[in-house]
C-alpha positions as CSV (number, residue, x, y, z in Angstrom):
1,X,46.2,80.8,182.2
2,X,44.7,81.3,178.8
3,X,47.5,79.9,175.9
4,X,49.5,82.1,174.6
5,X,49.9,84.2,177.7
6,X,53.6,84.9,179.4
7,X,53.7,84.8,183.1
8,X,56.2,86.3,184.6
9,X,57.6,86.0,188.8
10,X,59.6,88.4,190.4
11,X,60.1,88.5,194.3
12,X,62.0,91.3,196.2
13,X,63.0,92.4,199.4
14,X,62.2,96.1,200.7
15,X,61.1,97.7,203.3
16,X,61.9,94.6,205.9
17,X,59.6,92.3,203.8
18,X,59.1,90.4,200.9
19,X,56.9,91.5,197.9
20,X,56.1,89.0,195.2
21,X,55.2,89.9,191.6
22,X,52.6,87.7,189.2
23,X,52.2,89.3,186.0
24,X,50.6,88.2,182.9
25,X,51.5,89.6,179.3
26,X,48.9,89.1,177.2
27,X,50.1,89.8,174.1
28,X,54.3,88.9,173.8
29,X,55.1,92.1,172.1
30,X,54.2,93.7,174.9
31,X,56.6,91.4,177.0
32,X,59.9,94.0,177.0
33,X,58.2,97.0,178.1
34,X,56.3,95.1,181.2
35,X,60.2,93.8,181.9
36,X,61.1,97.4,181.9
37,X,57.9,98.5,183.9
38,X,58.7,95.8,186.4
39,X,62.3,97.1,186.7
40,X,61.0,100.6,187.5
41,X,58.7,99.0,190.3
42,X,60.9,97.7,192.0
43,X,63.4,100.9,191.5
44,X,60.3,102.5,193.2
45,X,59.3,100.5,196.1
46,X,63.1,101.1,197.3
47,X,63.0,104.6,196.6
48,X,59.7,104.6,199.2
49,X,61.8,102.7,201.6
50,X,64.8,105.3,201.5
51,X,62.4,108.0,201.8
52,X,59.8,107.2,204.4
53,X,61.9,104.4,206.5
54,X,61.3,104.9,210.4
55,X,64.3,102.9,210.9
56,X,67.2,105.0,208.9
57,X,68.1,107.6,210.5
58,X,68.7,109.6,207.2
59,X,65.5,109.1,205.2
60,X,63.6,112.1,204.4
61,X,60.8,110.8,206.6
62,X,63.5,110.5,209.7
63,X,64.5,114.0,209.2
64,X,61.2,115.7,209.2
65,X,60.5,114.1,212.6
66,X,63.4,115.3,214.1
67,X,63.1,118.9,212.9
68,X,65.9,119.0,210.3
69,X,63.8,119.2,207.3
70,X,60.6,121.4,206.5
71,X,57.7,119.3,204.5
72,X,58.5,121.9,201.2
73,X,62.2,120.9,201.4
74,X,61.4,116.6,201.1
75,X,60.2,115.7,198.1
76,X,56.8,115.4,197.0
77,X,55.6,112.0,198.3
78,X,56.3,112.9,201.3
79,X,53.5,115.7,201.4
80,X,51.3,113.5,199.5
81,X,51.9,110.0,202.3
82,X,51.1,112.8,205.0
83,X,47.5,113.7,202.9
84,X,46.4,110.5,202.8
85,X,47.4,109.4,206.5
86,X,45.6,112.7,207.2
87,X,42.6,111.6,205.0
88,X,42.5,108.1,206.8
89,X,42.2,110.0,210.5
90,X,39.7,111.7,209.6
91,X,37.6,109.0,208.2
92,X,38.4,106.3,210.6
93,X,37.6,109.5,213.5
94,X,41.1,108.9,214.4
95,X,41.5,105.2,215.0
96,X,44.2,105.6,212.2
97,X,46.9,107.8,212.8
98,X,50.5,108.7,211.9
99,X,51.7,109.6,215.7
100,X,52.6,106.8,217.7
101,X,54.4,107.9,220.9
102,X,54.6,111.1,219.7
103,X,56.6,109.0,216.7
104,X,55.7,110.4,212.8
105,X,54.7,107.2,211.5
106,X,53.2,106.3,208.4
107,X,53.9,102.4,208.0
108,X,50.0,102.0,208.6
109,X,49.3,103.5,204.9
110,X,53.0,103.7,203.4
111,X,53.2,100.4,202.4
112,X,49.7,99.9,200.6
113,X,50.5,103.1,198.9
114,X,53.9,101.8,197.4
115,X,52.2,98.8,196.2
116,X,49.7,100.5,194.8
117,X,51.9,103.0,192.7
118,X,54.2,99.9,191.5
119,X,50.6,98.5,190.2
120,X,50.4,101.3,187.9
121,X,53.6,101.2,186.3
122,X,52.8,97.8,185.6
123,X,49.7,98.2,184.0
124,X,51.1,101.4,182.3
125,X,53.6,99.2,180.7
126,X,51.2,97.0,179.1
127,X,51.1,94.3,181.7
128,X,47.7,92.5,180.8
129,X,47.1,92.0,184.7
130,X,49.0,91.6,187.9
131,X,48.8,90.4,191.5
132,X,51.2,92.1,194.1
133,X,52.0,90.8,197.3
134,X,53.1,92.9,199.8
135,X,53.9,91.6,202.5
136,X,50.3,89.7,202.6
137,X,48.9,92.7,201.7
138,X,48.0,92.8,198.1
139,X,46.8,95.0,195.1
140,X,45.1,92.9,191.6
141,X,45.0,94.6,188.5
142,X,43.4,92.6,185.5
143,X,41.8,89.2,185.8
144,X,40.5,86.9,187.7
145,X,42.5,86.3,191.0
146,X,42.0,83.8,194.2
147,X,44.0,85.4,197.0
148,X,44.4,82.9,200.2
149,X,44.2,84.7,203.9
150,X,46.3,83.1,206.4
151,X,44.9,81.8,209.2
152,X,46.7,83.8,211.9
153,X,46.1,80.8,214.8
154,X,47.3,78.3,212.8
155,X,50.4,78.9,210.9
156,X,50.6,77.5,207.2
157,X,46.8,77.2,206.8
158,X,44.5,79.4,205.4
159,X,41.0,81.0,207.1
160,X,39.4,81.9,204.0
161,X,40.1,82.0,200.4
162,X,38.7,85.6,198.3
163,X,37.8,85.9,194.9
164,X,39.0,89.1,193.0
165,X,38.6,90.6,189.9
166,X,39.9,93.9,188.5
167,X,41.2,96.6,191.2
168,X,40.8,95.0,194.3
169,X,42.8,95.1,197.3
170,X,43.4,93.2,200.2
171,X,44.9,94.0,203.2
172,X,45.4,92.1,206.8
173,X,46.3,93.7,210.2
174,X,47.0,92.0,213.3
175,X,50.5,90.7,215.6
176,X,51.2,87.2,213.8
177,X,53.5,88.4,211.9
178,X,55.2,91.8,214.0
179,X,53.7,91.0,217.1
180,X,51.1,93.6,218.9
181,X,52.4,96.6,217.2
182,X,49.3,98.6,216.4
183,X,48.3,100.6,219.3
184,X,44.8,102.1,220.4
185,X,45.8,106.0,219.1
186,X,43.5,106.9,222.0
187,X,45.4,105.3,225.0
188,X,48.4,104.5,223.5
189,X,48.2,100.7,224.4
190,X,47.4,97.8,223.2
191,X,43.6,97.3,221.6
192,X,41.2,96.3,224.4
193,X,40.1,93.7,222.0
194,X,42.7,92.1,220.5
195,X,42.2,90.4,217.6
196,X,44.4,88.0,216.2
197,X,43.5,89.4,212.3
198,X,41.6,91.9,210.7
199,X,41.4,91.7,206.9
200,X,39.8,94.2,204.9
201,X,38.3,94.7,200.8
202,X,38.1,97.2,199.0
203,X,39.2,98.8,195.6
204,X,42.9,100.4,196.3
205,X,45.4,99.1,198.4
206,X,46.4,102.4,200.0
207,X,42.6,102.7,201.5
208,X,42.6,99.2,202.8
209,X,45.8,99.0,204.5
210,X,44.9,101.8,206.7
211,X,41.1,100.8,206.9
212,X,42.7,97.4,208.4
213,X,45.0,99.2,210.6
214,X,42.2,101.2,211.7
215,X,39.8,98.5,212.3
216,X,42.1,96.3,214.0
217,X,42.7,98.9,216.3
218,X,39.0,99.3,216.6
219,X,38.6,95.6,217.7
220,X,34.8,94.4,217.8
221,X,33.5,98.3,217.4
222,X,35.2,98.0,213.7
223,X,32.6,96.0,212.0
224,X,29.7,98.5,212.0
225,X,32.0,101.4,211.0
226,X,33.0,98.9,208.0
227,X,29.2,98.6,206.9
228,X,29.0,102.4,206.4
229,X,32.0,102.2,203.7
230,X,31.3,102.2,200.1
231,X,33.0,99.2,198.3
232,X,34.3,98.0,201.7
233,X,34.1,94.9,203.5
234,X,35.8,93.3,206.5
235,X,36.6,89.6,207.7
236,X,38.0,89.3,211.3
237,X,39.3,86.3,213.7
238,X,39.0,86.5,217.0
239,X,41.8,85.5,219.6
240,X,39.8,82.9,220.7
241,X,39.7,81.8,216.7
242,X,35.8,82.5,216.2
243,X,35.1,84.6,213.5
244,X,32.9,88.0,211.9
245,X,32.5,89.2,208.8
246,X,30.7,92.3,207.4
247,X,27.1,91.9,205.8
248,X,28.8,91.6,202.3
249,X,32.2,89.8,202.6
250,X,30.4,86.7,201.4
251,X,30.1,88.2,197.7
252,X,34.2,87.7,197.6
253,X,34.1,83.9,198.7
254,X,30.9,82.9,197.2
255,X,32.5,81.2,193.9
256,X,34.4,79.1,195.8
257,X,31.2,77.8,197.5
258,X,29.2,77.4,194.2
């Protein structure tokens, strides 16, 4: 960290997992209003959890699906959650989707979306740059980052190591941590092809959450349909531990290799 530079941790629970903040303040003036910034993230990734929770039965999200609240009487998240999941179907031809079950269920996207939007305050407030951790899923802003993907087959160790800079994301799919719960949206079961992760690149973290869910779903089928997406690449482990990668994963990794 270059001297003079503040660094400040925060971790907090929402949303049934753990999201850890790295800041750095560049310039120490700045220092009370990223405090402030980082008090109003947090503020809002609980606000997304009392709205869009599929596990309280009283959060706007809840309420929709069982009938007893239009989309024009939640507030305005909602409707704009809904666009992007909608936005995600269609690009991923429906391997991403926000009905499970016939559930309404947005956790695919939600998530990435929240971290996203707490990004922004922070870089609003003068934050010099930032890495969020979402529940391994993570947004950069600023600087130069080295974000470590578990190895899902062998707990505690890592499968690759990615080199960031500004405004990349990266998100992982796959049971190690929830067990099997992403579904094939056309059967409704399990993936043919289970993987045991799927991580995926790509500038925003609400894009590569659900391009991760998607193409963990997809299995095998999800690398070619990676290679057609701008700024957008894909590293995957098998269940028998052998690995793919898309044709230009090894741009993120080749520093460490130098």
């Amino acid at each position: 960290m270059p001297a003079g530079q503040e660094r400040l941790r925060h971790v907090e629970h929402s949303m049934g997992t753990v999201f850890s903040f790295d800041i750095r303040i560049g310039d120490s003036g700045t220092s009370p209003r990223v405090r402030a910034g980082l008090a109003a993230a947090v503020a809002g990734l609980h606000r997304v959890d009392e709205i869009f929770s599929t596990y309280r039965p009283s959060s706007q999200l809840s309420r929709l699906a069982r009938g007893e609240l239009s989309l024009g009487d939640c507030v305005t998240e909602v409707a704009e959650v809904l666009d992007l999941c909608a936005d995600a179907e269609r690009e991923s031809d429906g391997w991403f989707t926000v009905h499970y079950a016939g559930r309404l269920d947005p956790t695919g996207l939600v998530k990435g979306w929240a971290v996203e939007c707490a990004v922004r305050m922070l870089a609003s407030s003068g934050a010099d740059s930032v890495c969020l951790n979402g529940g391994g899923d993570i947004q950069l802003y600023g600087g130069h980052w080295r974000v470590g993907v578990s190895d899902p087959l062998h707990p505690g160790e890592l499968v690759t190591v990615i080199e960031a800079d500004e405004g990349l994301a990266v998100a992982t799919s796959g049971p190690a941590e929830r067990g099997c719960h992403i579904l094939d949206p056309h059967t409704g079961r399990p993936p043919a092809e289970v993987l045991a992760s799927m991580t995926v690149v790509c500038p925003g973290l609400t894009r590569a959450d659900a391009r991760a869910t998607a193409a963990y779903a997809m299995g095998g089928r999800a690398r070619d349909w990676l290679e057609e997406l701008p700024d957008t690449e894909g590293f995957a482990v098998n269940a028998d531990g052998s690995t793919w990668q898309t044709s230009g994963f090894a741009r993120h990794t080749a520093k460490l290799t130098a």
